[in-house]
N, C-alpha and C positions, 0 to 999 in steps of 0.2 A: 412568273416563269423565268427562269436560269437560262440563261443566252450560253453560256458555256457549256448546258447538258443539252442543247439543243444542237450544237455540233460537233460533240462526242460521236458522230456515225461516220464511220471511215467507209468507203466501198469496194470491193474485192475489185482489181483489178488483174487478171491472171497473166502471168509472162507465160510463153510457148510452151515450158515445162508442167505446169499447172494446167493448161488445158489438155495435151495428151495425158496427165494422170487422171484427170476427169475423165476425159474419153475412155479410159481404159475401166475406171469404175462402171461405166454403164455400158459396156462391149456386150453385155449377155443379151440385149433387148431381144434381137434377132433370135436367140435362143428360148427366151421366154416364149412370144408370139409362137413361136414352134411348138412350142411343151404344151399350149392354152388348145392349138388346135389339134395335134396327138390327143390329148386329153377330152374335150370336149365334144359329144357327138354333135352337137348341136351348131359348131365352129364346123366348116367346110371350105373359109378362106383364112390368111393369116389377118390379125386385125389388131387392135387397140389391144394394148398390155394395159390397159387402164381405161376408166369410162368409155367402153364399148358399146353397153349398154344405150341406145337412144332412146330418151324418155317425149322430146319433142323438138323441134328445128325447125327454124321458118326465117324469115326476115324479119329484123328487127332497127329500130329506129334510135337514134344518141343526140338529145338537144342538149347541149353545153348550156349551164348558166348563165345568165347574164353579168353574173360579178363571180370574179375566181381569187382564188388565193391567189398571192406575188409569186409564189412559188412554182405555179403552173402557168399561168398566164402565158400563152405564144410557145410552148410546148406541145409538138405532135398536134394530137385533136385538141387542146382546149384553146381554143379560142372565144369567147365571149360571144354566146348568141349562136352562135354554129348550128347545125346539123348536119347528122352523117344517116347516110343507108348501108348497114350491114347483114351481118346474118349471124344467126344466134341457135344455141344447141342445150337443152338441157339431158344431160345424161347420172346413171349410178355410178359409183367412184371404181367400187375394184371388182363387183361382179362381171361375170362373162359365159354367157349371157344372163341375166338375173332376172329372176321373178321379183318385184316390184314390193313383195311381204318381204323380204331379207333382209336384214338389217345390212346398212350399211352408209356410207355420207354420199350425196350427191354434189352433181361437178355444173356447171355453167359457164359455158363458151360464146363470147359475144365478139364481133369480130366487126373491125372497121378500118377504112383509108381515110389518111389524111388527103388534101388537098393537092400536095407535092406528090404522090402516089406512094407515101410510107407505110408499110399495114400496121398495123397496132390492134393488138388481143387483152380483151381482159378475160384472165380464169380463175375461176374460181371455188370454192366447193361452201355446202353450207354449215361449215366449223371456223372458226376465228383461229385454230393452232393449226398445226402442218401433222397429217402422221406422223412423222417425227422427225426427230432433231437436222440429219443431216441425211446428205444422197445414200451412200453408203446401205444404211440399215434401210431407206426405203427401196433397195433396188432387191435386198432381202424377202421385201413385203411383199414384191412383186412375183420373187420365185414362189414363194409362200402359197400365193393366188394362182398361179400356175398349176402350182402339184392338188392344189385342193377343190381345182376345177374336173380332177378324175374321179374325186370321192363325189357319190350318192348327195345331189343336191337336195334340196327345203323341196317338197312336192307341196303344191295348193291342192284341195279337195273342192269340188263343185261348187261352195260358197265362198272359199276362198281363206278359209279358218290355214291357220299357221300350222306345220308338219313340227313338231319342238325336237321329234327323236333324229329326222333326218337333217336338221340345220346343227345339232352337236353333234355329228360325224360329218359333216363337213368342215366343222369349228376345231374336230381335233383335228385331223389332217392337215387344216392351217398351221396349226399351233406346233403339232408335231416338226414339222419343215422350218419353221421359225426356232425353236429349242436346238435344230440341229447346226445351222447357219449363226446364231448368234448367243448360243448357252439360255442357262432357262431364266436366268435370271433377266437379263434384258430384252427376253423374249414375252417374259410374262408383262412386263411394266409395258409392250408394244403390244402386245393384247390388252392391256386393260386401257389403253390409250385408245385405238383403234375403235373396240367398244361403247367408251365414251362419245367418241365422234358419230357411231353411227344409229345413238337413238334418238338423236334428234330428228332422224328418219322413222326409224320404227316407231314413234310414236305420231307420226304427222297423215296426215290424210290427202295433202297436195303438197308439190315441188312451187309451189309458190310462195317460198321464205327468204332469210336472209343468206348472202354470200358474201366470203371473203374473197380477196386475192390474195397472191404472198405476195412477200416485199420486193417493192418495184423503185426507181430510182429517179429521180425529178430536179431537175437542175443540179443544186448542189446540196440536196436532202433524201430521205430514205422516206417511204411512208407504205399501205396498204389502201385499195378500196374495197368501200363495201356498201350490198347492192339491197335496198332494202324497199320490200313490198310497202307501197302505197297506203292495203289496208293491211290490217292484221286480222285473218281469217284461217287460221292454220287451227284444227281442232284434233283429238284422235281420233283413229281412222275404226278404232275398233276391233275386236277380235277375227271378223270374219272381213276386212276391209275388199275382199275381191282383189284375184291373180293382176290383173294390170288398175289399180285403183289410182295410181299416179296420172300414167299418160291419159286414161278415162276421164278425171277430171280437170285435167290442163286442158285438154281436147274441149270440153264441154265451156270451160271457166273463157279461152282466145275465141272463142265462136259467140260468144256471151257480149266482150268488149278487150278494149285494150289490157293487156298482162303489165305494167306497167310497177320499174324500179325506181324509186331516188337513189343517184351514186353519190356517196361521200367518197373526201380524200381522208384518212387519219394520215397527219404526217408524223413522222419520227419525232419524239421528246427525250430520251435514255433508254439504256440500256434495262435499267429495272423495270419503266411505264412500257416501253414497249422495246423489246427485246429481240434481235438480229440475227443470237444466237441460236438463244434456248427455242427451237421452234414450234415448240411444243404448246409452249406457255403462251398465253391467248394475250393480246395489246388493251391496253385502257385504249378509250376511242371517245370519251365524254366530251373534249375537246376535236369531233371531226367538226368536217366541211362539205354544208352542201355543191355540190362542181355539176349536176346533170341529170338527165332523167331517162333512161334507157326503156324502151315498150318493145314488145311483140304488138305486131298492130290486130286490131280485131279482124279475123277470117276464119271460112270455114274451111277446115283442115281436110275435106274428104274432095275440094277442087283439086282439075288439075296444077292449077298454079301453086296451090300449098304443096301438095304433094313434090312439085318440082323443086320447092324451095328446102326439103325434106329431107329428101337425096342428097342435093346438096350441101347442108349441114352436114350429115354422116359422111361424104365422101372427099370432102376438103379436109386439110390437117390445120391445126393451130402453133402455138408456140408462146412459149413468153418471152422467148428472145424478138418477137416480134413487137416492138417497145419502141418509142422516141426519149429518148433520156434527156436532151440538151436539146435548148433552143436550136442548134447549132447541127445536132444529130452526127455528130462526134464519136458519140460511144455506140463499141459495137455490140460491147458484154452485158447482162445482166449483171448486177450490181453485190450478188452472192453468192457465195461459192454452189447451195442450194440450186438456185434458179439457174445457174451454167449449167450443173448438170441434167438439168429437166433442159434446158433448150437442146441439148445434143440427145439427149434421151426420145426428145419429141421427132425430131430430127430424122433418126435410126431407126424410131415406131413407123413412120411415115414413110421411109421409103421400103420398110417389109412388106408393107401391108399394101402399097402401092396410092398411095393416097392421090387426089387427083391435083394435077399441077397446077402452081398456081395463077400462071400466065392466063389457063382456060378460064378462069374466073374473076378475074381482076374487074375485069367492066361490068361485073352486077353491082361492083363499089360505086360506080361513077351514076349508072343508069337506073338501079334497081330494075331492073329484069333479066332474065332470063333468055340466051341468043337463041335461037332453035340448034344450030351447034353444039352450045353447052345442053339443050336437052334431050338430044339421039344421044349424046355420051351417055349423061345420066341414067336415060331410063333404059341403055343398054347396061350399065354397072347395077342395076336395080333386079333387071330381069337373072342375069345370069346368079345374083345371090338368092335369089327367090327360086330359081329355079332347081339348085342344089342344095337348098333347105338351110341355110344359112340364116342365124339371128342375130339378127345386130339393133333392132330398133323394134320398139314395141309397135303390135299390127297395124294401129288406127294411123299411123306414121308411114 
């Protein structure tokens, strides 16, 4: 290996001008969430411009390696032999709210503190490339899923068999809204990207697969993780797979035994093996690294302690700007012009939607529980959604 293609990776570092022009690309968020609940009868609060949808959320557990690359060694969480208690969220990527047949990529939110009380998020979805290239065209995407949440969703029938007429009237409405915002041509190649991403759902039977993150930054190198099921047990789900066949079998599969990932690091090699740019274009990863092992521990998801831990998931926000880059925790940016704009993006979603702060939650990092404080807020944010018919997470949740 080329020691010179290995530090070929430069990291975006944005001067003042560069972050208000970011900020100014992702200024519509607030306006999306608005258009998703206009649109939506089914939305009653403003919420996630993106994996809104909860698939399952509980607490979830991170043992650190005992041997780590040089690279991360004493950055953030890795330190050798660790454990962290957090909390973890699997949701769908851009339905709102979605029946669980729909094609589309799913997202995973694991969340943890360091020791100095730093938060550190890993997200992910389960595709190796990014919807695309740069912020720009995804905040596109995003209008796109806005306007096509008023057209005539995918209906399940009583076994759960696929509606084909009413998911291609919801599929032109995407499209159409994409043709108008970015011409047809670049419109088309983000539909057929998009679709590529999301059969590796429509053809799966559980959310219990692999996950990327994008590119995150580590001392003085660029890399991804990725979170990879213990067994391989992913089959198709079938034709008539049943309206919520995802969270039904997460649900059955965490009550069964631990849900349990191996996290690799893939670190940065070039521009061609794995690529900064082009975001589209998936990384070789043949040379990762095992660094950890992230679990949902075994519970039954119908207690109330699951259920509180539930709430919680859907009602705390994430971030990728929530990161330790430097032993030192130095840097305050995300390392790509990409992931700056999803941190401010995340940012602006969070405070439409009114996410719960995160002062209120910081000692379930330290304690793994739950204060009775944090759970009168909760199961008062829980009631007042349920009560005005609002979906945000699938029922068994």
């Amino acid at each position: 290996m080329n020691e010179q293609s290995i530090q070929f990776w430069c990291p975006f570092r944005p001067n003042n001008k560069e972050l208000k022009d970011i900020e100014e690309d992702v200024s519509e968020i607030g306006e999306i969430q608005q258009k998703l609940l206009d649109n939506h009868r089914n939305l009653h609060f403003l919420d996630r411009v993106a994996h809104q949808y909860q698939i399952a959320g509980g607490k979830v557990i991170f043992k650190v390696a005992d041997e780590l690359p040089a690279k991360l060694q004493g950055i953030g969480l890795f330190e050798a032999g660790a454990e962290y208690i957090g909390i973890g969220r699997i949701s769908t990527g851009l339905g709102t709210p979605h029946l669980e047949t729909d094609p589309d990529f799913l997202g995973i939110m694991v969340a943890f503190q360091t020791k100095n009380g730093h938060r550190v998020d890993f997200l992910a979805i389960n595709d190796p490339t990014a919807p695309t290239d740069n912020h720009r065209d995804f905040m596109d995407v995003l209008h796109a899923t806005a306007e096509a949440a008023g057209a005539e969703l995918p209906v399940v029938g009583d076994w759960g068999e696929r509606d084909i007429g009413n998911l291609i009237a919801a599929q032109k409405e995407l499209a159409d809204t994409l043709k108008d915002r970015m011409g047809w041509i670049k419109a088309g190649m983000t539909l057929m990207h998009i679709s590529k991403q999301s059969l590796r759902t429509l053809r799966s039977r559980t959310a219990y697969q692999n996950y990327w993150t994008g590119i995150v930054e580590a001392g003085d190198t660029a890399g991804k993780f990725t979170m990879v099921p213990t067994k391989d047990e992913d089959r198709f789900p079938g034709l008539r797979p049943g309206e919520r066949h995802l969270s039904e079998e997460w649900k059955k599969r965490q009550e069964e035994g631990a849900v349990e990932f191996l996290l690799y690091w893939i670190p940065y090699l070039n521009e061609d093996k794995t690529p900064t740019r082009d975001l589209t274009d998936r990384w070789e990863e043949e040379h990762k690294q095992l660094v950890g092992i992230i679990k949902f521990p075994k519970t039954i998801l119908d207690s109330e302690e699951a259920k509180m831990w539930a709430i919680l998931a859907s009602e705390m926000g994430a971030n990728p700007g929530n990161w330790v880059h430097n032993k030192e925790n130095t840097i305050k940016e995300p390392a790509t012009e990409f992931e700056v704009a999803r941190k401010i993006a995340y940012q602006k979603s969070q405070e439409g939607r009114d996410a719960l702060a995160p002062h209120l939650y910081r000692s379930v990092f330290d304690t793994g529980q739950i204060s009775s404080d944090l759970a009168q807020e909760l199961t008062k944010r829980r009631m007042e959604k349920e009560k005005a018919g609002h979906v945000s997470w699938a029922p068994s949740t």
